[in-house]
MARBA-101028 format. One record per residue (C-alpha): residue in three letters; x, y, z. Coordinates in steps of 0.25 Angstrom, whole numbers, plus 2048, in hexadecimal, padded with zeros to 3 digits. Layout:
ALAXYZ;...
This chain:
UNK80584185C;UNK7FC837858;UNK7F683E84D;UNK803840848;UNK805832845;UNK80382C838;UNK80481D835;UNK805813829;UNK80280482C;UNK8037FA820;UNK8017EB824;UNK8067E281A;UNK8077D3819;UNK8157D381E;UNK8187E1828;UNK8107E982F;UNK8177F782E;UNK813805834;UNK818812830;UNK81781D83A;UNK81682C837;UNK81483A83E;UNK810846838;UNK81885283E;UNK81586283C;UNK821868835;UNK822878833;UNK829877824;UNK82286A81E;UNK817869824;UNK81285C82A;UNK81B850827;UNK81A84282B;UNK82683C831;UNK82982C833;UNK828828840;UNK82B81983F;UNK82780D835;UNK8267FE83B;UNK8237F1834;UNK8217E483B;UNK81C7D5834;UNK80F7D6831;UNK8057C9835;UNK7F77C5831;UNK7F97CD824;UNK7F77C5817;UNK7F87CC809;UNK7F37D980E;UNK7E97D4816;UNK7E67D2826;UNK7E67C2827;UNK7E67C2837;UNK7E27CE83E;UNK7E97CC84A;UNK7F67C8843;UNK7F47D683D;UNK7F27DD849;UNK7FF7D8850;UNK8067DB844;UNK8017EA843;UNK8027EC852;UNK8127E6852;UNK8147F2848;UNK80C7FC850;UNK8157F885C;UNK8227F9854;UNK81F80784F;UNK81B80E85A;UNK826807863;UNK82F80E857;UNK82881C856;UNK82481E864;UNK816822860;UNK809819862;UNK802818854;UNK7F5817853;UNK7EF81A844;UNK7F1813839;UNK7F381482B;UNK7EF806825;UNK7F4800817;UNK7EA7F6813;UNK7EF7ED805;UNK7E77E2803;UNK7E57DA7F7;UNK7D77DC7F7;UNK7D67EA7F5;UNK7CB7EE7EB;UNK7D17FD7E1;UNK7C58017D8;UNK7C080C7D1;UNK7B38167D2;UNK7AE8217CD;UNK7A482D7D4;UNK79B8377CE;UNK7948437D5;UNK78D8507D2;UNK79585D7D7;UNK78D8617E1;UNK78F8707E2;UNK78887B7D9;UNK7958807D5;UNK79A8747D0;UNK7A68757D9;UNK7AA8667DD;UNK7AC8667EC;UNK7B285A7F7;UNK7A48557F8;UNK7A38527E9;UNK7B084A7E9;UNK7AD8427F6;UNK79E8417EF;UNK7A583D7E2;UNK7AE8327E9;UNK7A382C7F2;UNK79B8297E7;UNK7A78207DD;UNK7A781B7EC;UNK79A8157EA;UNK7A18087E2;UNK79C7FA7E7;UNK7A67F77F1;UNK7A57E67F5;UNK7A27E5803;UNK7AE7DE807;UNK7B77EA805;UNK7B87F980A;UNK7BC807801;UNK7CB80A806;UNK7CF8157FE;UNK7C78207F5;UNK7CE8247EA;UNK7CA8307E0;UNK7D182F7D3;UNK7CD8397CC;UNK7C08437CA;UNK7B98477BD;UNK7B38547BC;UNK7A78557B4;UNK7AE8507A8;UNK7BD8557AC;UNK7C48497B1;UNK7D18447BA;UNK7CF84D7C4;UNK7D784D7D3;UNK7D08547DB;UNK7C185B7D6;UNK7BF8647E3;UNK7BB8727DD;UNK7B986F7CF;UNK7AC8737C9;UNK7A48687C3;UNK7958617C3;UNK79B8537C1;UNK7A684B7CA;UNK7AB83F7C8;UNK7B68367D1;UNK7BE8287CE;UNK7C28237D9;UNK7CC8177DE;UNK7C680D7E9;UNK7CE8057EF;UNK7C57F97F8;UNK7CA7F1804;UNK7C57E3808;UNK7BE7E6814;UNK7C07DA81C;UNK7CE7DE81A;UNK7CE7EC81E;UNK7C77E782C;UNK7D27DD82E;UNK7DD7E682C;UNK7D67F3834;UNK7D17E783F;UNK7E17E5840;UNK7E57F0843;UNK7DB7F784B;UNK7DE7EB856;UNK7EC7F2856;UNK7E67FF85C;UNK7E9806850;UNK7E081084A;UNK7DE81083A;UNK7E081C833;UNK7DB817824;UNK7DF80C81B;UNK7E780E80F;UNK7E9807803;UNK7F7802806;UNK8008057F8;UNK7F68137F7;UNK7FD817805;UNK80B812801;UNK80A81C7F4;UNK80A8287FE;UNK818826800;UNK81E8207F4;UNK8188267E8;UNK8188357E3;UNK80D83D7E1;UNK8138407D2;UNK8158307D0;UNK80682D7D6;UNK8018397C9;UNK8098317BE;UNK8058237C2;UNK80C81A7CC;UNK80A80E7D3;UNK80E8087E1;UNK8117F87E4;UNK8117F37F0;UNK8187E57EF;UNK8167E0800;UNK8187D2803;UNK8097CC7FE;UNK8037D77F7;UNK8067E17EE;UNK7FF7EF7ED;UNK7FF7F97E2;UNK7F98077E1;UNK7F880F7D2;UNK7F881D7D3;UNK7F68287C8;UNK7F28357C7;UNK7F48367D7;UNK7EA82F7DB;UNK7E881E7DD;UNK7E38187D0;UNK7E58087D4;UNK7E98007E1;UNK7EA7F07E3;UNK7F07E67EB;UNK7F57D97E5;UNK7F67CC7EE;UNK8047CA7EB;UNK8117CE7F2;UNK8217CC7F5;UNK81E7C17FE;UNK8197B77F0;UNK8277BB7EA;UNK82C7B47F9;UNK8227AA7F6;UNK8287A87E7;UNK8367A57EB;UNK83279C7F7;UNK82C7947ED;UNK8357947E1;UNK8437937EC;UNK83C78A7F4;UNK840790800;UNK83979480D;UNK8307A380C;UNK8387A9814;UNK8457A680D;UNK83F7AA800;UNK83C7B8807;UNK84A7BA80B;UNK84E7B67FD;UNK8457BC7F5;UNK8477CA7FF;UNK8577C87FC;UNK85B7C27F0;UNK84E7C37E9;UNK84D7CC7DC;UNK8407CF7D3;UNK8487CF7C5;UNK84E7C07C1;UNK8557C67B4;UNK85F7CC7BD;UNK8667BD7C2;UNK86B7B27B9;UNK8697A57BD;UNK8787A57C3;UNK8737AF7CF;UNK8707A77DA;UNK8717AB7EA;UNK8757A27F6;UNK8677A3802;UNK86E79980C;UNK86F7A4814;UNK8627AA812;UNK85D79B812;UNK864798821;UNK85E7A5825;UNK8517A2823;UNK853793828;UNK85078E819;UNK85C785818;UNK86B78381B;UNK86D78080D;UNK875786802;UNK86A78E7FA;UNK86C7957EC;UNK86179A7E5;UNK8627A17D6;UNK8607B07D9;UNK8587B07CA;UNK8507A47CD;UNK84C7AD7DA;UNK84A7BA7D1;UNK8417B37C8;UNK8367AD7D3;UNK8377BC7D8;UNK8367C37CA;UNK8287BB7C6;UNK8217BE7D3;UNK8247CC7D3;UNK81F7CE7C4;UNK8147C87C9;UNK8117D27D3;UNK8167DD7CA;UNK80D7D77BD;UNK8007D87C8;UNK8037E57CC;UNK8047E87BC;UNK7F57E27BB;UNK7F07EB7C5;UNK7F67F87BC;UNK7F07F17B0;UNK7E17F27B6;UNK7E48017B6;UNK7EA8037A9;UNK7F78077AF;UNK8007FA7AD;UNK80F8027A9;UNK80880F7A9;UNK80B8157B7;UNK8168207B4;UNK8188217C4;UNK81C8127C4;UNK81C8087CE;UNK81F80A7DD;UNK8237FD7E5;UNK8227FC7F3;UNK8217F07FC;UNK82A7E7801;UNK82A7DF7F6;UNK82E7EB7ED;UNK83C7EA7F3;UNK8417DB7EB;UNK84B7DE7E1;UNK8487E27D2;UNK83A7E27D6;UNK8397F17D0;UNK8407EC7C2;UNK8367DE7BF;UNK82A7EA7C3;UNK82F7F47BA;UNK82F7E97AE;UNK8227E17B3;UNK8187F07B5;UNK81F7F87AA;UNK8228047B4;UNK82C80B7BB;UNK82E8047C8;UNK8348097D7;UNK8368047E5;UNK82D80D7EC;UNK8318187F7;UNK82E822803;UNK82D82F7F9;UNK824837801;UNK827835812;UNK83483A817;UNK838830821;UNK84582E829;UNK84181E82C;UNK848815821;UNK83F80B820;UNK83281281D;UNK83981480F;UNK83880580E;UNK82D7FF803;UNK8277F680E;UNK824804815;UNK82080C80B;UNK80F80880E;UNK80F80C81B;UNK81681981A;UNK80D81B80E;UNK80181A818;UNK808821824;UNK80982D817;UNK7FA82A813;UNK7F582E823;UNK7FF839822;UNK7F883F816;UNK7EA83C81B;UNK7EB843827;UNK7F284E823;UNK7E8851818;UNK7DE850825;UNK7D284881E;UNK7CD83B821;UNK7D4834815;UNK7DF83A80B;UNK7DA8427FE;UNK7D58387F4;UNK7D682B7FD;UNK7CA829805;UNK7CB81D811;UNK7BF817812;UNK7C280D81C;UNK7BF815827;UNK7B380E82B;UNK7B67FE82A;UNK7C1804833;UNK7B980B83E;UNK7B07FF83F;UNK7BA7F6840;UNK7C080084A;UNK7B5800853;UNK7B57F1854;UNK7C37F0858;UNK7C37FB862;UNK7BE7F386D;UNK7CC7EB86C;UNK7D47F786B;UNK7DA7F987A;
């Protein structure tokens, strides 16, 4: 039964939330994974992405633990892990090898020869490879290839995609959650994970990019031609659009948040200056003030609108430095909760020059409402990343080596004396 669980853990700045899967044996489909449960509780002693108290961290994940396997009835105990820092490192690198068969005919062993040396890039001591990506393979002189295995050829060549984590950053978070007795199956580039599950295998060929807008960072992921071609975080988030109107209302933070959550609206060109709305209610709710409060619902569009082309103008920036600025045919995917504010999806449409959608669950049938929710959509995205993995029965899934496997076995050991 064990083995037949899978899990996806994503730790955020503001929720902790767990989805939990199982893989069952049908006679007409084959295997499928069905939804067991999805939980989420506050999350502590995360700060933009990263682990600020470890043992803030650990309560947090340990609550959610708790809550899911008191809902599913089944004790969990391997994890998928998101990880989403803002200092994660995407670069490129690029491998040649001879074909070392007389025959010319290029085997695993070239490939996995031909990766390990673009491998060979100086990576700074602070940070540690998460994820290998090949990109493409050249051929003697045939190039954009997929997959080389038995061609014939003297010469190959890989491009590959690297994506570095700050070390100090990867212990912290692995530290936290080996104290709550879980085991770590692989950490996964968060927004990469969430993709599984919300874009198409045809859309990922033609050019597409997912954004994940959480509450203080906002990660993006560019896919073309089926594989990942670009990843970043950016250290900005919903919670500075709270912050915004806190400053420009001159009300309490978590007022602001209750107004910006429920009269709030990304597009000021919608309202005249004659649209206001009454918040003594939301005001007395919140302990702000027993006075009469009304407040211009354009004047609250417009501290919205500017910080959200912000977000939307850096996310732009990102596409530039891969010349793909208004040149993604797939569009932009939003996910997140911040992706949910209203007319969000038109000021993205006019600020990146693409088609723009609320992102969704395409690719996991599930009968739990709530794991169609953007906020959920990362962690069912690495529950379907396991899945994949295993299924496929190798150490890491086709393309996507994780290389983290021995910063978390050291770490591991250290901790296993505290592990009852």
């Amino acid at each position: 039964m064990k083995d037949d669980i899978v899990a996806g853990l994503d730790i955020g700045s503001t929720a902790v939330r767990l989805v939990v899967g199982q893989r069952m044996s049908s006679n007409e489909s084959g295997e499928q994974l069905r939804i067991l449960g999805a939980v989420s509780v506050p999350a502590e002693g995360i700060s933009r992405g990263v682990v600020n108290s470890i043992e803030d961290t650990t309560s947090a994940i340990s609550a959610c633990l708790e809550k899911a396997e008191r809902l599913i009835g089944v004790s969990v105990s391997n994890v998928w892990v998101g990880i989403n820092g803002p200092n994660l490192k995407c670069e490129k690198s690029h491998g040649v090898v001879a074909v070392g068969r007389s025959d010319n005919e290029i085997t695993e062993d070239d490939v996995e020869r031909a990766v390990e040396a673009a491998q060979a890039l100086a990576v700074p001591p602070n940070y540690e490879i998460l994820h290998v990506i090949p990109v493409k393979f050249t051929v003697d002189n045939q190039e954009d290839i997929k997959d080389p295995l038995g061609m014939t050829g003297v010469r190959l060549e890989v491009e590959i995609l690297i994506i570095q984590g700050l070390s100090s950053q990867i212990k912290n978070l692995t530290k936290a959650i080996y104290r709550t007795g879980l085991e770590i199956e692989d950490l996964v580039l968060s927004p990469l994970a969430a993709s599984e599950v919300v874009i198409g295998h045809k859309q990922k060929e033609l050019g597409v990019a997912l954004v994940n807008i959480g509450a203080s960072t906002t990660s993006l992921a560019v896919f073309e031609e089926g594989e990942l071609l670009h990843a970043a975080v950016l250290s900005i988030g919903s919670e500075h659009i709270t912050a915004d109107v806190a400053i420009g209302l001159r009300c309490p933070i978590n007022l602001a948040e209750r107004i910006k959550l429920e009269h709030g609206y990304a597009c000021a060109e919608q309202f005249t200056k004659k649209d206001e709305i009454d918040i003594s209610d939301l005001a007395k709710e919140e302990n702000a003030s027993d006075e009469t409060m009304v407040i211009s619902k354009k004047y609250v569009a417009e501290i919205i609108e500017a910080r959200v082309e912000e977000i939307f103008e850096k996310i732009d920036n990102e596409l530039k430095k891969i010349d793909r600025s208004g040149m993604l045919p797939g569009g932009i995917f939003l996910i997140g909760g911040g992706a949910k504010l209203l007319g969000l999806i038109d000021v993205a449409k006019n600020s990146l020059r693409l088609p723009v959608c609320l992102g969704t669950n395409r690719n996991v049938t599930a009968t739990i409402d709530k794991i169609n929710d953007t906020t959920y959509l990362t962690a069912l995205g690495l529950m379907t990343w396991g899945n994949k993995v295993k299924k496929s029965k190798q150490g890491s899934k086709r393309g996507s080596k994780g290389v983290v496997g021995n910063i978390i076995k050291k770490i591991k050991q250290r901790f296993s004396s505290l592990i009852p």
